[in-house]
C-alpha positions in Angstrom: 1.6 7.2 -17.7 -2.2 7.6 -16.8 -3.5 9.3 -13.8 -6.2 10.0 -11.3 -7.1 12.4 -8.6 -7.2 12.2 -4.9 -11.0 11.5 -4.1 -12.0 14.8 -3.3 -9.1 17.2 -4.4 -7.6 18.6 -7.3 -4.4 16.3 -6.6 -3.2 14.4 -9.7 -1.4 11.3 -8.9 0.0 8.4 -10.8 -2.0 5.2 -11.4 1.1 3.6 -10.5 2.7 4.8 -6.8 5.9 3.3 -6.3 6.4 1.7 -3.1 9.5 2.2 -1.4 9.2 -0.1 2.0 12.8 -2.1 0.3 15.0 1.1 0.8 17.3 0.4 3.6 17.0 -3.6 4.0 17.0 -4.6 0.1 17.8 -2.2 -1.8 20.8 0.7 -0.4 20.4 4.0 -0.6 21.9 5.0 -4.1 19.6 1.7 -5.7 16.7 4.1 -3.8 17.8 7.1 -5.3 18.0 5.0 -8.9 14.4 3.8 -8.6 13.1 7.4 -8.0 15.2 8.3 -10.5 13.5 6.3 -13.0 10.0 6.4 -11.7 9.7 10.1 -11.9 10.9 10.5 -15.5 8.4 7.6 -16.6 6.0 9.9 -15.3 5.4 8.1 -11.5 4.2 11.1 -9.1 3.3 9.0 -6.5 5.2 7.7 -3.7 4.3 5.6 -1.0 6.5 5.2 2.6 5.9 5.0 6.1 8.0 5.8 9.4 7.8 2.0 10.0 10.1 1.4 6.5 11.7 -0.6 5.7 10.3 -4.3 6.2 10.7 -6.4 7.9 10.7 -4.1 10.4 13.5 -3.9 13.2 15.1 -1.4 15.5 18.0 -1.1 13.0 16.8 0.0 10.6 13.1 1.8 11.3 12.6 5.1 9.4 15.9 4.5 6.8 13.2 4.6 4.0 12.3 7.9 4.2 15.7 8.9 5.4 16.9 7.9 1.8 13.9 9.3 0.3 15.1 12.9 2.0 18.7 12.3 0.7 16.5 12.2 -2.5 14.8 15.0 -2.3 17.7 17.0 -1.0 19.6 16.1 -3.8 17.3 16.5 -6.3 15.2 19.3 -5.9 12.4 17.1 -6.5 10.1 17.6 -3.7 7.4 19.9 -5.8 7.3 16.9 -8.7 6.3 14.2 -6.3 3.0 13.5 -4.5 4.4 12.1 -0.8 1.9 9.5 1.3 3.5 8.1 4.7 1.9 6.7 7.4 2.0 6.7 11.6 2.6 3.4 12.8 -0.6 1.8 15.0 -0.2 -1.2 17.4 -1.0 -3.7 14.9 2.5 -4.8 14.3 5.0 -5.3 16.9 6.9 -1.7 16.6 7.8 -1.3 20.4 10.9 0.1 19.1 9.3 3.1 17.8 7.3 3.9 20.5 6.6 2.6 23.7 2.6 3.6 23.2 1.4 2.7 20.0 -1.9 4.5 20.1 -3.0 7.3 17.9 -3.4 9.8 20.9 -2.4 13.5 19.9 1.2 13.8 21.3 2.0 10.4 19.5 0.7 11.4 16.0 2.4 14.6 16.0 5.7 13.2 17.3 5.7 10.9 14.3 4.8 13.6 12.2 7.4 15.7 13.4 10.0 12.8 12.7 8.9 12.4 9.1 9.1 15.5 8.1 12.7 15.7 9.1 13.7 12.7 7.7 11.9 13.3 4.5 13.6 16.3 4.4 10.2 18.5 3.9 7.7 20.6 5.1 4.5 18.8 4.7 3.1 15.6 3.4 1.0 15.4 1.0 -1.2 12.0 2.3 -1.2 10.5 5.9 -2.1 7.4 6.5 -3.0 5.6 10.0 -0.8 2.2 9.4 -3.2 0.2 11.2 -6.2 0.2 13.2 -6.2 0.4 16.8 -8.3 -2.1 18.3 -8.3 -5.8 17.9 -9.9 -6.6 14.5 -9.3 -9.0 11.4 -6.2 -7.1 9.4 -3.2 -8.5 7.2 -4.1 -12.1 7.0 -6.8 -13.0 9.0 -10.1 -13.5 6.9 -13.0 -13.6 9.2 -13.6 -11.1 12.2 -13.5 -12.6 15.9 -14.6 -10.3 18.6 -12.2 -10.8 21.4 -13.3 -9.7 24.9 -10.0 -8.7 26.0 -10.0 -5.7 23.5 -10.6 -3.1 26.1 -10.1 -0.6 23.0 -12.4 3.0 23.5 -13.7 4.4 20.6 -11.9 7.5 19.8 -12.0 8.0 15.7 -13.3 11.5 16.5 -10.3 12.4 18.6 -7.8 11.5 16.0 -10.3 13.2 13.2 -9.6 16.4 15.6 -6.1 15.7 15.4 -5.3 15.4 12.0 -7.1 18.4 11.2 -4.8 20.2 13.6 -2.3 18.8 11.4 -3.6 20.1 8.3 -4.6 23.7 9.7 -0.6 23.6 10.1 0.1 22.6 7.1 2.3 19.5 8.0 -0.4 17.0 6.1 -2.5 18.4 3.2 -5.2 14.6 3.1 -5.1 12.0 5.6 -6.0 8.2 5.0 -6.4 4.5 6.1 -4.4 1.5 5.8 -5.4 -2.2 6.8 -8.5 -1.3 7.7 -12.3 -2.8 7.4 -15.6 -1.6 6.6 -16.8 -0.5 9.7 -13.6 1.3 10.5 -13.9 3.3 7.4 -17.7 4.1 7.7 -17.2 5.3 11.4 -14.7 7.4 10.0 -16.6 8.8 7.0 -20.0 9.3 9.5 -17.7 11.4 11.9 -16.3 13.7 9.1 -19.5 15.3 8.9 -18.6 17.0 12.3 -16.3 19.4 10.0 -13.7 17.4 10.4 -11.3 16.0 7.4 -12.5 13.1 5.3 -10.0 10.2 4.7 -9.9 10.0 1.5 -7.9 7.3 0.3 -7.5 3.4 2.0 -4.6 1.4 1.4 -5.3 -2.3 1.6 -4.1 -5.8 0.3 -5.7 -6.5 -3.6 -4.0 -8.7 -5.7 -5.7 -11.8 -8.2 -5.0 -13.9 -5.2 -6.6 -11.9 -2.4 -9.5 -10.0 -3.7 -11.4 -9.7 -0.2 -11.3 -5.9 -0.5 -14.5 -6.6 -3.2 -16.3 -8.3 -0.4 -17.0 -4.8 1.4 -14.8 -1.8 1.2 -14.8 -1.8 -2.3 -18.7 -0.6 -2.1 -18.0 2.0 0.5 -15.1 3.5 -2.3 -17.6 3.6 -4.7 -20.3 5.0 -2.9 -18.2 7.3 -0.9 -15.8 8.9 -3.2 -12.8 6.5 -1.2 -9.7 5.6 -3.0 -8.1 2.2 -2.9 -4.3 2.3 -2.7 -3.7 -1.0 -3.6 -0.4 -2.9 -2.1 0.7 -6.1 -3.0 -0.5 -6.5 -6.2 2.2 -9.2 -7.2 1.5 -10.9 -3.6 5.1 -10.5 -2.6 6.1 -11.3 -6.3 4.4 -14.8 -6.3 2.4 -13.3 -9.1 5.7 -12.9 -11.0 6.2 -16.4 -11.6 9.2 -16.3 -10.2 8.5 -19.2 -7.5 6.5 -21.7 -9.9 7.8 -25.0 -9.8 9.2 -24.9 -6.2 11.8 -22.4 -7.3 13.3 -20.6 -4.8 16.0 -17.3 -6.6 18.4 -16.2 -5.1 18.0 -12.9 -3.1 14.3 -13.4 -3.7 12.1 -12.2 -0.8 10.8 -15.9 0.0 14.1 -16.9 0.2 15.3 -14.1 1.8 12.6 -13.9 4.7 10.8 -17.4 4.2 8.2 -16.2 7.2 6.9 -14.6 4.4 4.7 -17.4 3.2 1.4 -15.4 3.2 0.9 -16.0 -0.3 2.3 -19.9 -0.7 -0.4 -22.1 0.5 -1.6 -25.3 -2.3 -4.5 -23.0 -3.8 -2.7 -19.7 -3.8 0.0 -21.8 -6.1 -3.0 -23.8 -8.1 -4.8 -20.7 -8.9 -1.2 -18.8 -9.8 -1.1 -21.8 -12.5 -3.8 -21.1 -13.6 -3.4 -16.8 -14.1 -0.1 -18.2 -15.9 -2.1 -20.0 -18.4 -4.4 -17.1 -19.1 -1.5 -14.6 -19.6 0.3 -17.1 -21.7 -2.4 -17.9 -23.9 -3.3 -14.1 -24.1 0.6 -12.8 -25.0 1.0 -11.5 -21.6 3.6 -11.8 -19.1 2.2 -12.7 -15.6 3.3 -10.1 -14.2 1.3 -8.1 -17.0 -1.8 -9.9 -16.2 -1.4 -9.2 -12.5 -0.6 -5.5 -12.5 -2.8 -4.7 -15.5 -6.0 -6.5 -13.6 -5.8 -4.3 -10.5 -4.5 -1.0 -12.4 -7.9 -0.6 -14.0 -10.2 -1.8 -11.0 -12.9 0.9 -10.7 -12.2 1.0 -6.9 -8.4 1.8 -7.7 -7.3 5.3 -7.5 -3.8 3.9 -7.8 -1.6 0.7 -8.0 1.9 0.5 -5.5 4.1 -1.3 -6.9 7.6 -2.5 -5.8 10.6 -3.9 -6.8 14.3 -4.8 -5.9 16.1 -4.3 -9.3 15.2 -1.9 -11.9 14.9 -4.5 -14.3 11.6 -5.7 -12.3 10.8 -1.6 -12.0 11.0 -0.7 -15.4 8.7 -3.8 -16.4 6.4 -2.8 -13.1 5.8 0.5 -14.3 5.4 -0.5 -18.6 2.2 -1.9 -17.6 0.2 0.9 -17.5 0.0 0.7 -21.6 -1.8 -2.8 -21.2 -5.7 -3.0 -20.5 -7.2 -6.7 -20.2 -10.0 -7.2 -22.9 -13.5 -8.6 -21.5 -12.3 -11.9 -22.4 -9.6 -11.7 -20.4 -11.6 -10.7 -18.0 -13.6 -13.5 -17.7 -11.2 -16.1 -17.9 -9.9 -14.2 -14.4 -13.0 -14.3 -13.1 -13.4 -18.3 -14.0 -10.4 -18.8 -11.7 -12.0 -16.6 -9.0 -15.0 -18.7 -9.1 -13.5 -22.2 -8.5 -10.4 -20.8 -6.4 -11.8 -17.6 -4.5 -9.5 -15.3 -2.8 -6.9 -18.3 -2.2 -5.1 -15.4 -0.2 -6.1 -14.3 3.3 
């Protein structure tokens, strides 16, 4: 395994995070307990979760992901060996069932807080993320930004600075961070920190071969500002497996499972999956090596969340942190990128 810090701590963690958002829908609670299993002793120290777990989201079954990963912990005595990010839900998703007020005012953070940490089964996280941002903007699948004048949204990133740092003079969060969020978001963020207030240090967005729109701002600010990307859907809900090339629908598969799930299935997104096929084949490589190993090793990166349903698929997720794409490789990539950009929202 290879690793990286935090941006601006001491924290090692994993260049491979497994995501856990399939514990409770996909995968039951002993597969969740199989796929820690096996992720910790290939060296994984980084796991990703969220109150809102598992997707899709429902009433049912809303905060069963990191109920299992408690069971875990409980069981295992693991909790010192893992570096733990969750995230509070924000009104960008419809999660009524959670809470009535979806805002990130003070009393809502810390009951959601609160909640985690019982049903992680621990005293503190280690990251905390805001799941989305709070006012109207251009998040999860919508490329361009369109003001709309009925966001009657009031800028209040300082008030929740104030409140997180509450949360860490407690010691129930150690770093807090973003997720779905945009440039200006994140600046307005950084800016206020310098009130003494905690940084966010880490930003957990969509990056993948077929949505690279992170590059087109953010990934400047993470350079420039010590920011971390924590990059999710790296196999754009396994497209960039292969699995779904020549109209082939598996079994159990998550397009066939929840076909509303299509983010990642238009005529280019399959045209320029061709074409990353050709590359990898051409070059030895499975797909899914080519996929993983290209966003793995992204400057930007501090660390690449992966996911999977069986541990076949885990245990190849997680062997590709031995590959490293060669310039050439590289280029042929960025060929694609250049006639078929960001096919992706």
């Amino acid at each position: 395994m290879r690793y990286s810090n935090l941006p601006n701590t001491d924290i090692k963690v994993s260049k491979i995070c497994l995501g856990t958002m399939t514990f409770g829908n996909q995968n039951n609670e002993s597969e969740g307990h199989l796929q820690m299993d096996y992720a910790l002793e290939k060296g994984v120290n980084f796991f990703d979760t969220a109150e809102l777990y598992p997707v899709p989201v429902n009433s049912k079954t809303h905060g069963e992901t990191e109920r299992i990963i408690g069971t875990w912990f409980k069981r295992t005595g693991n909790r010192d060996k893992v570096i733990l990010a969750s995230k509070v839900v924000g009104p960008g998703i419809n999660s009524a069932h959670i809470r009535e007020d979806l805002s990130f005012k003070k009393a809502n953070i810390y009951k959601a807080v609160d909640k985690s940490l019982k049903r992680l089964q621990t005293d503190y996280i280690d990251l905390y993320q805001l799941h989305w941002p709070e006012r109207i903007t251009n998040t999860f699948g919508k490329r361009g930004y369109e003001h709309d004048k009925k966001d009657n949204w009031n800028e209040n990133f300082e008030e929740v600075l104030s409140t997180l740092k509450g949360l860490i003079d407690s010691g129930k969060i150690r770093n807090i961070g973003l997720s779905n969020e945009n440039p200006w978001g994140v600046m307005r963020f950084i800016e206020l920190a310098k009130k003494n207030l905690p940084k966010m240090i880490t930003i957990q967005n969509p990056y993948s071969l077929l949505n690279r729109i992170f590059e087109v701002g953010n990934a400047e600010i993470c350079m420039r500002e010590n920011v971390g990307l924590m990059a999710y859907s790296p196999m754009a809900f396994g497209v960039l497996s292969g699995k779904y090339r020549e109209n082939k629908l598996p079994n159990n598969s998550r397009l066939n499972l929840f076909p509303n799930y299509n983010r990642y299935s238009s005529d280019q997104s399959r045209e320029a999956t061709e074409r990353y096929f050709k590359i990898a084949k051409e070059n030895n490589l499975s797909l899914t090596e080519l996929s993983l190993a290209f966003v793995t090793d992204r400057p930007f990166v501090t660390t690449n969340i992966i996911g999977a349903t069986t541990m076949e698929q885990l245990k190849e997720n997680i062997k590709t942190i031995e590959i490293s794409l060669s310039r050439e490789i590289i280029k042929e990539i960025e060929n694609v990128q250049r006639i078929i950009p960001n096919p992706a929202p």
